[in-house]
C-alpha positions as CSV (number, residue, x, y, z in Angstrom):
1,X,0.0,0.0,0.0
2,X,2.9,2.3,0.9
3,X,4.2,1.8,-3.0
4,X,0.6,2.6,-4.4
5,X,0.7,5.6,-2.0
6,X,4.4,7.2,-3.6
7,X,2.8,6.3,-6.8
8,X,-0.2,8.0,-6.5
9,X,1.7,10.8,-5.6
10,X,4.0,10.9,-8.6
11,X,0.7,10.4,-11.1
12,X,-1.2,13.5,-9.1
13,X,1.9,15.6,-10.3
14,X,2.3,14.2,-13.5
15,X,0.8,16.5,-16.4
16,X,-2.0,15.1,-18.4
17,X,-1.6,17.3,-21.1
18,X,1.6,16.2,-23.3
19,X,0.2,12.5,-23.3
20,X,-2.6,13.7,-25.8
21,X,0.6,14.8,-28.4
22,X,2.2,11.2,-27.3
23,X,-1.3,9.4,-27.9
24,X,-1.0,10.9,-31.5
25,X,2.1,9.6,-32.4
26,X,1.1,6.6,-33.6
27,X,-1.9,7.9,-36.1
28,X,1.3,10.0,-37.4
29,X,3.7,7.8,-37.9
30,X,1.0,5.6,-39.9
31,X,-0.4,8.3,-42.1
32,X,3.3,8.8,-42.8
33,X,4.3,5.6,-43.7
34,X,0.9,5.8,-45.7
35,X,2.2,8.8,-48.0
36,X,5.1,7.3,-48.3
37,X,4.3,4.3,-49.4
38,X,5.8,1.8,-46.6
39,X,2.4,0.3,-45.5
40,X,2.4,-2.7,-47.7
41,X,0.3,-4.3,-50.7
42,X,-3.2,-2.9,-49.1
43,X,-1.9,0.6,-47.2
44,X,-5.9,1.5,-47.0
45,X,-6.5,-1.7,-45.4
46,X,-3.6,-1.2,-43.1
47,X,-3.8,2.4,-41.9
48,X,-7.8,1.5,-41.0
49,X,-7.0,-1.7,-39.1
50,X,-4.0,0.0,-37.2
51,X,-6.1,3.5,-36.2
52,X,-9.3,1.2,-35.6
53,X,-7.4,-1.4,-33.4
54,X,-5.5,1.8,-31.5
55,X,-9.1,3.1,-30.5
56,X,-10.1,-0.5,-29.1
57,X,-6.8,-0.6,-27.5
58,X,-7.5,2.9,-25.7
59,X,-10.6,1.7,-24.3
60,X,-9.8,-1.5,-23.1
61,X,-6.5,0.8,-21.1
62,X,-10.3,3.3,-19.9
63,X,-11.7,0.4,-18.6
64,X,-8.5,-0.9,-17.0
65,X,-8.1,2.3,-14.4
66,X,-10.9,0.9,-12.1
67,X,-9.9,-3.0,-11.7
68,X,-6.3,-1.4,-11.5
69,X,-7.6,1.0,-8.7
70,X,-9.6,-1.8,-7.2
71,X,-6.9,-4.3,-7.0
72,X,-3.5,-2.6,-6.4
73,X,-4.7,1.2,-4.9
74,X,-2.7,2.7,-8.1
75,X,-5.3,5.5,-8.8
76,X,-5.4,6.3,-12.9
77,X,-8.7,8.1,-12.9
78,X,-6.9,11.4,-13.7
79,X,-6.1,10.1,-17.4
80,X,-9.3,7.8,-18.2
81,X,-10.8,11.1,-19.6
82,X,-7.4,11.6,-22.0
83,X,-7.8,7.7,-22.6
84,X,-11.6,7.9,-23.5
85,X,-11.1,10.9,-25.8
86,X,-8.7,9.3,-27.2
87,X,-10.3,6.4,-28.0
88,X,-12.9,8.2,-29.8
89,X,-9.9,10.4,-32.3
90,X,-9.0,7.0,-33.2
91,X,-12.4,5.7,-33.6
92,X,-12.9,9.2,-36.2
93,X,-9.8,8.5,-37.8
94,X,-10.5,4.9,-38.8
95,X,-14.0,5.8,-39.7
96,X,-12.5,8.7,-42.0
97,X,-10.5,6.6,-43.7
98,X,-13.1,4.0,-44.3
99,X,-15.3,6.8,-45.7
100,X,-12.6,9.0,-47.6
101,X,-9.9,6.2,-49.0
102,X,-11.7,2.7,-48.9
103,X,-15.1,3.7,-49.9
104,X,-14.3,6.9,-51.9
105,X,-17.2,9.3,-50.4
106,X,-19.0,6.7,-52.5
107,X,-22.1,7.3,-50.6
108,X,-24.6,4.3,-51.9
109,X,-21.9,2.1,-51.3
110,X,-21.4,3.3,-47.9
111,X,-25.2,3.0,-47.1
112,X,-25.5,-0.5,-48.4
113,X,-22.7,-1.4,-45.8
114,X,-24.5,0.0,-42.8
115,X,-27.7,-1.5,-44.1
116,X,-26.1,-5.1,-44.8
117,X,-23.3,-5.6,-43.6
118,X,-23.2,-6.7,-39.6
119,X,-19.8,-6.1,-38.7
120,X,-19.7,-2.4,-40.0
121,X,-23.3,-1.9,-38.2
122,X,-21.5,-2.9,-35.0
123,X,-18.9,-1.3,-35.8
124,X,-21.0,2.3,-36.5
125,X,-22.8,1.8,-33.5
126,X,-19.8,1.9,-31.6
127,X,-18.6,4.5,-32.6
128,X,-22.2,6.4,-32.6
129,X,-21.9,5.6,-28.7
130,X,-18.2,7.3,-28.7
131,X,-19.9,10.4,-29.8
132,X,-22.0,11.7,-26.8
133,X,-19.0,10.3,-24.5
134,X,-16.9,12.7,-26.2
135,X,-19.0,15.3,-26.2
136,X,-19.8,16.0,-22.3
137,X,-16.2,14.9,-21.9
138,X,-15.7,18.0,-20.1
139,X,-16.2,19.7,-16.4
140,X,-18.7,21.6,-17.7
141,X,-20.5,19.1,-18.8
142,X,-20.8,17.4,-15.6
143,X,-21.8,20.2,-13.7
144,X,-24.9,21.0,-16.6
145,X,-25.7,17.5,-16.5
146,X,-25.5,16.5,-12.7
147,X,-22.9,14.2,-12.0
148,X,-25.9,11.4,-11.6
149,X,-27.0,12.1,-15.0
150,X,-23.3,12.0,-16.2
151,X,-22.6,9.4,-14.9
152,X,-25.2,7.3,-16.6
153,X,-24.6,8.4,-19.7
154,X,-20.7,7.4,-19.7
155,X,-21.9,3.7,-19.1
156,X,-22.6,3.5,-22.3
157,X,-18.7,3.2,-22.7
158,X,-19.0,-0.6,-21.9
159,X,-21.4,-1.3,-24.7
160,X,-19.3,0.5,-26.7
161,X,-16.1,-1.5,-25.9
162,X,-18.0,-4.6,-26.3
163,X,-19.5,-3.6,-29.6
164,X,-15.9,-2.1,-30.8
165,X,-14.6,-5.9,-29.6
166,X,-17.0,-7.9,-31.5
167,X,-16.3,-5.9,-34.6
168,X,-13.0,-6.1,-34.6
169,X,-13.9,-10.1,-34.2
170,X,-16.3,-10.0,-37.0
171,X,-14.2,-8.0,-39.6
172,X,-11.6,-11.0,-39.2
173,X,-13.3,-14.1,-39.7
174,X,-11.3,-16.9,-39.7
175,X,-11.0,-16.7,-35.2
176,X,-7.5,-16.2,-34.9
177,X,-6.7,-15.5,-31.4
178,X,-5.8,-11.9,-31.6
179,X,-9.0,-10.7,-32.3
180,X,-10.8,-13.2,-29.9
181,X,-8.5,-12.2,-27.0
182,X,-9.4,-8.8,-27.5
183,X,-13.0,-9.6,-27.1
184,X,-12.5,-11.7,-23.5
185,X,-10.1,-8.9,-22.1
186,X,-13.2,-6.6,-22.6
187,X,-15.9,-8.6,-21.5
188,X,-13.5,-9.5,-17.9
189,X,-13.1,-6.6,-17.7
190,X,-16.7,-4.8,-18.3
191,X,-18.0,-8.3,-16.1
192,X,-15.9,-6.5,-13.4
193,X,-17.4,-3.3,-13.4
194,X,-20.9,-5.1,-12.6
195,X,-19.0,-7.0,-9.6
196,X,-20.3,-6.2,-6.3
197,X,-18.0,-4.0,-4.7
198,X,-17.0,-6.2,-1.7
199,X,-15.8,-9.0,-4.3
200,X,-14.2,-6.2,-6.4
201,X,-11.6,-4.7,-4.1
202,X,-8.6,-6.6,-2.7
203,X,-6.8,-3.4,-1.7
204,X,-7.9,-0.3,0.5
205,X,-8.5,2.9,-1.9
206,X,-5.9,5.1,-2.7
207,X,-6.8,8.5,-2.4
208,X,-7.5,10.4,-6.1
């Protein structure tokens, strides 16, 4: 508990706002590559599975920050915000480039995949649930909303990681593991949020 304690004290000093230009790096090292031309036979197909994967991979770290909280006292909930937004600008950027570079603006394509197609109807509706998230994402918010009412909405982050998960299942296929391992990381760890809170925590809080 003493380590959680120095290391919640190190986190509450730590500045939240450089980690949104280090959360970018990655979408701008692929759209260079990209221009470049260093992302392979099918660079669409690769820039939109790495941004898409890099949103699913923020959200699963969102949900991480209370089971972390719960079972060691390290206290992350300073950065979920930065992790959830973030997981929404990759969510926009994959969904861009599905619009823009695979699908051309060709919108009756585009409508005849969300009408028929399930994994990019999961997929949408994801995302669609990313949007209000995003939006009352601020302090303001809360405070305009009630923290009650804010607080309800933001559940719909779970669905929305579950739905991002079985898309990312669907898109594949064939069940490699990848994919499927993905998908049981987010339901453990959405099935812990729902725990009772006397089965959940292990460890005393830590303050923040």
């Amino acid at each position: 508990m003493a380590l959680a304690d120095g290391l919640n004290r190190a986190l509450r000093r730590a500045p939240v706002a450089p980690l949104y230009a280090l959360a970018f790096a990655p979408a701008a090292y692929w759209l260079w590559r990209a221009v470049d031309g260093r992302l392979g036979a099918d660079p669409v197909a690769t820039l939109e599975h790495s941004l898409g994967l890099t949103a699913l991979q923020f959200l699963i770290a969102a949900l991480t920050v209370t089971p972390l909280r719960d079972l060691t006292g390290v206290s992350l909930l300073r950065f979920r915000r930065m992790l959830g937004l973030m997981a929404f600008w990759y969510a926009v950027m994959h969904v861009a480039v599905w619009v823009s570079l695979d699908r051309q603006f060709d919108w009756s394509r585009i409508t005849a995949d969300l009408l028929k197609r399930p994994y990019i109807i999961v997929g949408m509706a994801a995302f669609l649930m990313l949007v209000p998230l995003a939006a009352t994402s601020f302090d303001g918010a809360v405070r305009r909303m009630g923290p009650l009412a804010w607080r309800r909405l933001h559940r719909l982050a779970y669905p929305a990681s579950l739905l991002a998960a079985a898309h990312f299942i669907w898109l594949v296929k064939a069940w490699p593991p990848e994919p499927l391992a993905y998908g049981a990381v987010v339901l453990a760890l959405v099935g812990w949020r729902f725990l009772p809170r006397t089965r959940r925590s292990r460890r005393p809080r830590a303050a923040g």
